[in-house]
LUMBA-67751 format. One record per residue (C-alpha): residue number from 0; x, y, z. Coordinates in steps of 0.1 Angstrom, whole numbers, plus 5000, padded with zeros to 4 digits. Layout:
// LUMBA-67751
NUM, X, Y, Z
...
// end
This chain:
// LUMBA-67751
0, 8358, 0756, 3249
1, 8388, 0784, 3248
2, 8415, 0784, 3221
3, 8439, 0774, 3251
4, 8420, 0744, 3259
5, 8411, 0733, 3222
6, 8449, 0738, 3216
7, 8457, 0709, 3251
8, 8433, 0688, 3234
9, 8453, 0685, 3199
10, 8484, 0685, 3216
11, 8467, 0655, 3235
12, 8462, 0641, 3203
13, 8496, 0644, 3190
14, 8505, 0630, 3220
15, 8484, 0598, 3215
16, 8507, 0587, 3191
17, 8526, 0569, 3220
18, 8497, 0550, 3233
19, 8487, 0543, 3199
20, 8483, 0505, 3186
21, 8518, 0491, 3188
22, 8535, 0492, 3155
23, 8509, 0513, 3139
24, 8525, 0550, 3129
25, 8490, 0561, 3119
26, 8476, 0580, 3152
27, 8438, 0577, 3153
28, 8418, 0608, 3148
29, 8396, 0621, 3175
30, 8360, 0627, 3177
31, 8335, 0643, 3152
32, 8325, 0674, 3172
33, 8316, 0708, 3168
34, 8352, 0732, 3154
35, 8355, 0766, 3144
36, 8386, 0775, 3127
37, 8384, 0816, 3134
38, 8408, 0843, 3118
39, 8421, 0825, 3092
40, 8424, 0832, 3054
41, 8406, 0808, 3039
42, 8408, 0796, 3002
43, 8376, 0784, 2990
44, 8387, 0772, 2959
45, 8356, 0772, 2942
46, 8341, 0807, 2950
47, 8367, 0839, 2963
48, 8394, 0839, 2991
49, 8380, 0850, 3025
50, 8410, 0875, 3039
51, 8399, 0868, 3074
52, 8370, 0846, 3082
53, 8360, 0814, 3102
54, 8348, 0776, 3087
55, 8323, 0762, 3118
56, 8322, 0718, 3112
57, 8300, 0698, 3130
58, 8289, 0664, 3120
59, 8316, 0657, 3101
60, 8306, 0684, 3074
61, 8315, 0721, 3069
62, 8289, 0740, 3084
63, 8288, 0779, 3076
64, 8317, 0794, 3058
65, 8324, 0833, 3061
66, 8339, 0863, 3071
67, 8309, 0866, 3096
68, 8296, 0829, 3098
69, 8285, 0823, 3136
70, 8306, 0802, 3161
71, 8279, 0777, 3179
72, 8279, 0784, 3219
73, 8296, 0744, 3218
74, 8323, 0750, 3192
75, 8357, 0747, 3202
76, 8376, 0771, 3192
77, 8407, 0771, 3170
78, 8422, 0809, 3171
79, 8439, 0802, 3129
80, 8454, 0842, 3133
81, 8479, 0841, 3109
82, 8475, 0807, 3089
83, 8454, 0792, 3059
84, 8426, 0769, 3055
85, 8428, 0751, 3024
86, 8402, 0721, 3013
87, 8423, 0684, 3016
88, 8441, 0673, 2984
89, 8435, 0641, 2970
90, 8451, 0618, 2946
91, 8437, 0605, 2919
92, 8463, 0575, 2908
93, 8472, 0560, 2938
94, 8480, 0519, 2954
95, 8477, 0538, 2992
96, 8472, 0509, 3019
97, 8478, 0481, 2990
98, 8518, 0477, 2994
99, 8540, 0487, 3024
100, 8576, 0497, 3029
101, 8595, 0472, 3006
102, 8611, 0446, 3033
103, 8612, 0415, 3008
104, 8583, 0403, 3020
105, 8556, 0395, 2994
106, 8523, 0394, 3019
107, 8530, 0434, 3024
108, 8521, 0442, 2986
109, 8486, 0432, 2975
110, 8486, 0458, 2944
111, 8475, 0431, 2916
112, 8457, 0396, 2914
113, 8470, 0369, 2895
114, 8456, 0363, 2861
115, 8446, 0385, 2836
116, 8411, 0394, 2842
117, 8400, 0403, 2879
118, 8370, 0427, 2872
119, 8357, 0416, 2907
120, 8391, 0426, 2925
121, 8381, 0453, 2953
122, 8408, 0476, 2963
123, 8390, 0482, 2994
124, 8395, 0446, 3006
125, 8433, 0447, 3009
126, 8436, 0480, 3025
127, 8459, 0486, 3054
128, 8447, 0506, 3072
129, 8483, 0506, 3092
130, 8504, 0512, 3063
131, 8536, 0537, 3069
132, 8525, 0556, 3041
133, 8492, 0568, 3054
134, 8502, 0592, 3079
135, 8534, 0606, 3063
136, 8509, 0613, 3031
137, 8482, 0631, 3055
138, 8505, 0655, 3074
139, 8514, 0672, 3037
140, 8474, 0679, 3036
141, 8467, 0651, 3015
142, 8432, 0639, 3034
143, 8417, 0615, 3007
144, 8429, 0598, 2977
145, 8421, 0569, 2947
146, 8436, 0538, 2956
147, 8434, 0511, 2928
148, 8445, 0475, 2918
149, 8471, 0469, 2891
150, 8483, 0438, 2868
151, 8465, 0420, 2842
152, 8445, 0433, 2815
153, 8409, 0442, 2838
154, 8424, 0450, 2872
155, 8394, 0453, 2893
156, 8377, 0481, 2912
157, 8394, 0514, 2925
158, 8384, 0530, 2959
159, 8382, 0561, 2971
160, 8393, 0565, 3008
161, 8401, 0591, 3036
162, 8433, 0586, 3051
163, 8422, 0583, 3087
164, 8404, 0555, 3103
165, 8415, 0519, 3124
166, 8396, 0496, 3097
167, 8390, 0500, 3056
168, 8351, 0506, 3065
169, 8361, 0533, 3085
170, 8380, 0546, 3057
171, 8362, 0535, 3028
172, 8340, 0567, 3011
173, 8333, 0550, 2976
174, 8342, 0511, 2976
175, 8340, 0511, 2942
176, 8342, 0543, 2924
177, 8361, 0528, 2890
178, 8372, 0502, 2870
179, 8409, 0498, 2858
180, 8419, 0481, 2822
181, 8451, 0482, 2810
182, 8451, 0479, 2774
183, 8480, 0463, 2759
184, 8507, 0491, 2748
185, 8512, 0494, 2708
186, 8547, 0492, 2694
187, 8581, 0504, 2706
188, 8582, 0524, 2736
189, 8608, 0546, 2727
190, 8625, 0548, 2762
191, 8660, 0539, 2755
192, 8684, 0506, 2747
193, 8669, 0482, 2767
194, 8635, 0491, 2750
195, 8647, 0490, 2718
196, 8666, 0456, 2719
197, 8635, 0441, 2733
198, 8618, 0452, 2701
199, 8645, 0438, 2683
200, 8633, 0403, 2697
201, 8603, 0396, 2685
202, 8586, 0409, 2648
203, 8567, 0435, 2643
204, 8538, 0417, 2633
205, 8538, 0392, 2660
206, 8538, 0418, 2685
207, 8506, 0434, 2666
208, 8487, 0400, 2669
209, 8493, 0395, 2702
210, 8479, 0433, 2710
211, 8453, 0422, 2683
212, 8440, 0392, 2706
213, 8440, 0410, 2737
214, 8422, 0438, 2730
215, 8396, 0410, 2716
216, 8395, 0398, 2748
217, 8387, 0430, 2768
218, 8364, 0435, 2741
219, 8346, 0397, 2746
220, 8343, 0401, 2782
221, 8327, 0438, 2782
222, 8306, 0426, 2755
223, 8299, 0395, 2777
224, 8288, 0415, 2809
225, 8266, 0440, 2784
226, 8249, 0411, 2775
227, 8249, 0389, 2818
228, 8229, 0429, 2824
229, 8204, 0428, 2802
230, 8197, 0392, 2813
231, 8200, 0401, 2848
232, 8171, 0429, 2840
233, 8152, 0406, 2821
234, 8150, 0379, 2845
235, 8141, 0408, 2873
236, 8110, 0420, 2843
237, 8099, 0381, 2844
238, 8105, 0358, 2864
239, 8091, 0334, 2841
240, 8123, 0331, 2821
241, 8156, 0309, 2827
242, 8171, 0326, 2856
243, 8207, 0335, 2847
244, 8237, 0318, 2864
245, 8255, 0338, 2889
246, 8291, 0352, 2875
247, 8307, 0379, 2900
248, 8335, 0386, 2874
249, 8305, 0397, 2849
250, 8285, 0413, 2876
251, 8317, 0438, 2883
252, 8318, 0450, 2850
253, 8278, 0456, 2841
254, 8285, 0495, 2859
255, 8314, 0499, 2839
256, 8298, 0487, 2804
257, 8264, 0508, 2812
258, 8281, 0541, 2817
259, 8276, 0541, 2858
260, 8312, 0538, 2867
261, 8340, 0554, 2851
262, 8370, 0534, 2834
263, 8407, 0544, 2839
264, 8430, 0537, 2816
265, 8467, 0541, 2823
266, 8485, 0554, 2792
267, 8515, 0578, 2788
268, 8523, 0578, 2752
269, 8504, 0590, 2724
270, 8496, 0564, 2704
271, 8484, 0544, 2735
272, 8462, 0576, 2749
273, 8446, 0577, 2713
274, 8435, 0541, 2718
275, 8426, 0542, 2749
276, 8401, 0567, 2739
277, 8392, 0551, 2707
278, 8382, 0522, 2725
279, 8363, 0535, 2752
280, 8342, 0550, 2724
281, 8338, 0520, 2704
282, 8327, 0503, 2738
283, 8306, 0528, 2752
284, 8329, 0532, 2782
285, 8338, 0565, 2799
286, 8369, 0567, 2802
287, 8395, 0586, 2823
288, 8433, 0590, 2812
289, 8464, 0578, 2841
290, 8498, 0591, 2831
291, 8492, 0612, 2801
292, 8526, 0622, 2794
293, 8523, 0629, 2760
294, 8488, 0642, 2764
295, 8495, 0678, 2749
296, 8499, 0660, 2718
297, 8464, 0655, 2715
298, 8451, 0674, 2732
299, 8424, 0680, 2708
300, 8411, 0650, 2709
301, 8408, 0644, 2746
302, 8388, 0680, 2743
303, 8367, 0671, 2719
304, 8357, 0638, 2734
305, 8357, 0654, 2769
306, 8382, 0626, 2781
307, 8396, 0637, 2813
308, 8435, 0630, 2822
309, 8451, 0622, 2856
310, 8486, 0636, 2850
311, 8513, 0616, 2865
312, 8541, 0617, 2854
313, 8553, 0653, 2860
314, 8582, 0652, 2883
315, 8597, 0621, 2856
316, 8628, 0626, 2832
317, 8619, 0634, 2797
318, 8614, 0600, 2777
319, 8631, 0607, 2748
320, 8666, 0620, 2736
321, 8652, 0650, 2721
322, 8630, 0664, 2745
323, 8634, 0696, 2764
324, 8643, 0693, 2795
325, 8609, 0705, 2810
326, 8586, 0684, 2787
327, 8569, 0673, 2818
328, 8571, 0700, 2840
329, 8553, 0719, 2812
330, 8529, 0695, 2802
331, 8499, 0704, 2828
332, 8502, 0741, 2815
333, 8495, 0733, 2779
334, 8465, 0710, 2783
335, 8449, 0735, 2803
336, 8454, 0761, 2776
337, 8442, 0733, 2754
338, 8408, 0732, 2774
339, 8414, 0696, 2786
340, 8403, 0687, 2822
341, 8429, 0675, 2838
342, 8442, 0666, 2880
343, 8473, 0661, 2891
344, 8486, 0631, 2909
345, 8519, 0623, 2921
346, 8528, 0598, 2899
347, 8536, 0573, 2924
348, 8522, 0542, 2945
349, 8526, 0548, 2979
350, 8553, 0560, 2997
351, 8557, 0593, 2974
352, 8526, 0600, 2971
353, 8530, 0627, 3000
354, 8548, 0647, 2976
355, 8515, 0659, 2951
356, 8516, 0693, 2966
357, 8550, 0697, 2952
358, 8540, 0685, 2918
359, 8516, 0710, 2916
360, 8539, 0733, 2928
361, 8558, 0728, 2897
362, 8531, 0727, 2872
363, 8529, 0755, 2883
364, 8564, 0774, 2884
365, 8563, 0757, 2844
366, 8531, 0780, 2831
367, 8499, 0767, 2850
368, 8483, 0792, 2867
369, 8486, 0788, 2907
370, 8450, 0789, 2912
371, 8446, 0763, 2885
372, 8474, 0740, 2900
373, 8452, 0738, 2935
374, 8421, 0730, 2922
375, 8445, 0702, 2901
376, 8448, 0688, 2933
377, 8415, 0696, 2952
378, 8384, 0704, 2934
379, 8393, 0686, 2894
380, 8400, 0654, 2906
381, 8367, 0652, 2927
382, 8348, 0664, 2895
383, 8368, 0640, 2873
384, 8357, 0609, 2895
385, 8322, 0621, 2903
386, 8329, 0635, 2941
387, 8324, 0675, 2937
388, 8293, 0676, 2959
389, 8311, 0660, 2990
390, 8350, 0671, 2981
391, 8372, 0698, 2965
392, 8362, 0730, 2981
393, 8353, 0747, 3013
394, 8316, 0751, 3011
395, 8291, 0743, 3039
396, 8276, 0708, 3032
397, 8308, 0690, 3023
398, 8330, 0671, 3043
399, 8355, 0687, 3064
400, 8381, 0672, 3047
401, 8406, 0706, 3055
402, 8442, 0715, 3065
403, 8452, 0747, 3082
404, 8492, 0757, 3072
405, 8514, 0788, 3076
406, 8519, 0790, 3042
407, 8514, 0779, 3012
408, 8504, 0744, 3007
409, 8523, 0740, 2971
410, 8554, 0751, 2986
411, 8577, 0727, 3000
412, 8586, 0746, 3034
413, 8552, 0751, 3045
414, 8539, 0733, 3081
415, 8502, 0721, 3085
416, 8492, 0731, 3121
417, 8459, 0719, 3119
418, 8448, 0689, 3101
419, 8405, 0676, 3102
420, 8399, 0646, 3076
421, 8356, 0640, 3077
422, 8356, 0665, 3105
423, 8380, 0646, 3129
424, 8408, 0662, 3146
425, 8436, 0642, 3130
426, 8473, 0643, 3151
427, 8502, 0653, 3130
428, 8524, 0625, 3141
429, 8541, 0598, 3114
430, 8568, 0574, 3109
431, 8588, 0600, 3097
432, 8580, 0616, 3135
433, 8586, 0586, 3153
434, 8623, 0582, 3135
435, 8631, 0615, 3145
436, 8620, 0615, 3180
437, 8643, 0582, 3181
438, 8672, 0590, 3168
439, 8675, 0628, 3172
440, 8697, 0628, 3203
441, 8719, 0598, 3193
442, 8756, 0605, 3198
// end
């Protein structure tokens, strides 16, 4: 097919969004075909830039990467002269497809269960896959991201999705890829009056029991599902003993408590990052950091235990009185000189999420190398959540998870022109397209 023709077809696509499922601002992605993006730089991420070379995907994967990689005789062509190829970002902190557009009404937000232990809570279950977030997040070159549960003490299960597809199937990459436990927060959180006076409230040592009891609970349960495992092997050994009584909330954790499944734990301050890694040791739990604004602070410890942080909190005003005024601008530089691992997320939900290239854009005007602050964003987080041999990089066998730009993808002014999420053609249309198209010639 010639570039001319190739170039009809994605305006086609773009067009599609006006056919498109009523209501829905999520255009559906085209076919898995045969592509070759020719003449484009291409950053690699994990090996050296290509100044002028061609990425062939067929299948859904990245095919032959190059300066001379062979277009098929099938391929349509994409003529990239002038413009980038960068692998897709992803997210690793996200609620995408779990909450909408806040219109007071509660059935839109299906971020947390009720009660305080929902191991067996499935993030993929209340996706929507229609959500105005979705395709505003996309167009930015943000192709796949974490999307997680919240509330409670044991949350549930964490997904990792693309953001293209007309069902959570379609979407779906890793239905369960994490577990999320919020440990109860220790002491005052030092974030102003209203913080304070509640501390006022209640006694110091009240508030420790409490803590006290609830971490003895996380601990019972884990302890609990270590034990429903090695039943459930045992009775699989010999069928000659009891067989064990069926328990889906235990039956969610046994990944987490063998190892199998990583465990994120959302904690900005220090004291709460400390425990959180403390107690993932004393359980046997590996465990992956969410906020981590006052990570540089120890910093040696998360290197020494090898504790992996999901920064997000960047773009946030400093917490206390007395920090500079870049304390979290910064913060992503000096873990990384530190020798942490690290990724960067957004810091938010759902509808900001489209933003991450930004906050890696500043991480990286504050003292993180640039080529450090993409792979924050591309290749780390697909390491940190165990992902790096199908995500993070242009390489042939992955999945074509890639956005073509005229610029830079951290800076704020750049344009994706091309956009292919598991090697699908994916229109560049939104909400944010559909307001403008509405109201751009109103008097």
């Amino acid at each position: 097919m010639t570039t001319c023709r190739v170039s009809l077809f994605l305006l086609a696509l773009v067009s599609s969004r006006a056919t498109a499922q009523l209501g829905s601002f999520n255009p559906a992605p085209g076919p898995q075909g045969t592509y070759a993006i020719r003449n484009a730089r291409i950053v690699t991420v994990s090996g050296p830039e290509i100044a002028r070379g061609t990425v062939v995907i067929s299948g859904g994967k990245i095919q032959a990467v190059g300066a001379d990689a062979v277009v098929p005789a099938n391929a349509q062509v994409i003529d990239a002269t002038g413009l980038t190829v960068y692998p897709g970002m992803m997210d690793g902190g996200t609620s995408m497809g779990l909450s909408e557009i806040g219109l007071g009404a509660a059935a839109t937000v299906d971020v947390a269960e009720i009660g305080s232990f929902n191991p067996n809570a499935q993030a993929v279950y209340g996706l929507n896959p229609h959500s105005a977030h979705i395709a505003v997040t996309r167009v930015v070159g943000i192709t796949h991201v974490i999307s997680m549960p919240s509330g409670g003490l044991v949350s549930g299960q964490a997904a990792l999705i693309n953001l293209a597809g007309w069902t959570p199937p379609e979407m779906t990459v890793v239905p369960r890829i994490a577990l999320v436990i919020n440990l109860p927060r220790s002491g005052f959180a030092g974030r102003g009056f209203a913080a304070f006076a509640a501390q006022q409230q209640a006694s110091t040592s009240d508030a420790q029991r409490s803590r006290e009891r609830q971490l003895d609970s996380i601990r019972t349960i884990l302890r609990d599902a270590e034990a429903y495992g090695k039943a459930i092997d045992a009775y699989a050994r010999d069928k000659s003993l009891p067989r064990p009584s069926q328990d889906v909330v235990l039956a969610a954790l046994v990944p987490a408590v063998r190892g199998q499944m990583p465990v994120v734990f959302p904690a900005d301050r220090a004291s709460d990052i400390r425990a959180a890694v403390n107690f993932a040791q004393e359980l046997k739990l590996k465990p992956i950091i969410l906020g981590g604004g006052d990570a540089a602070q120890v910093a040696t410890l998360l290197r020494d235990r090898n504790v992996p942080v999901i920064l997000g909190g960047i773009m946030r005003l400093p917490s206390r009185e007395d920090d500079p005024y870049d304390a979290n601008f910064s913060v992503a530089s000096k873990i990384a000189q530190a020798g942490v691992r690290f990724a960067i997320a957004s810091g938010d939900d759902g509808a900001e999420v489209r933003n991450l290239p930004y906050v890696a854009g500043m991480s990286a005007a504050f003292g993180l190398p640039k080529a450090e602050a993409l792979k924050a964003v591309t290749l780390y987080p697909a390491q940190i959540y165990g992902v790096a041999d199908r995500f993070g990089s242009i390489e042939p066998g992955k999945v074509a998870n890639l956005v073509v730009t005229d610029g830079d993808i951290l800076e704020a002014r750049t344009n994706t022109k091309y956009l292919f999420i598991d090697g699908r053609p994916v229109p560049l249309g939104s909400k944010h397209v559909e307001l403008y198209e509405t109201f751009k010639d109103r008097k």
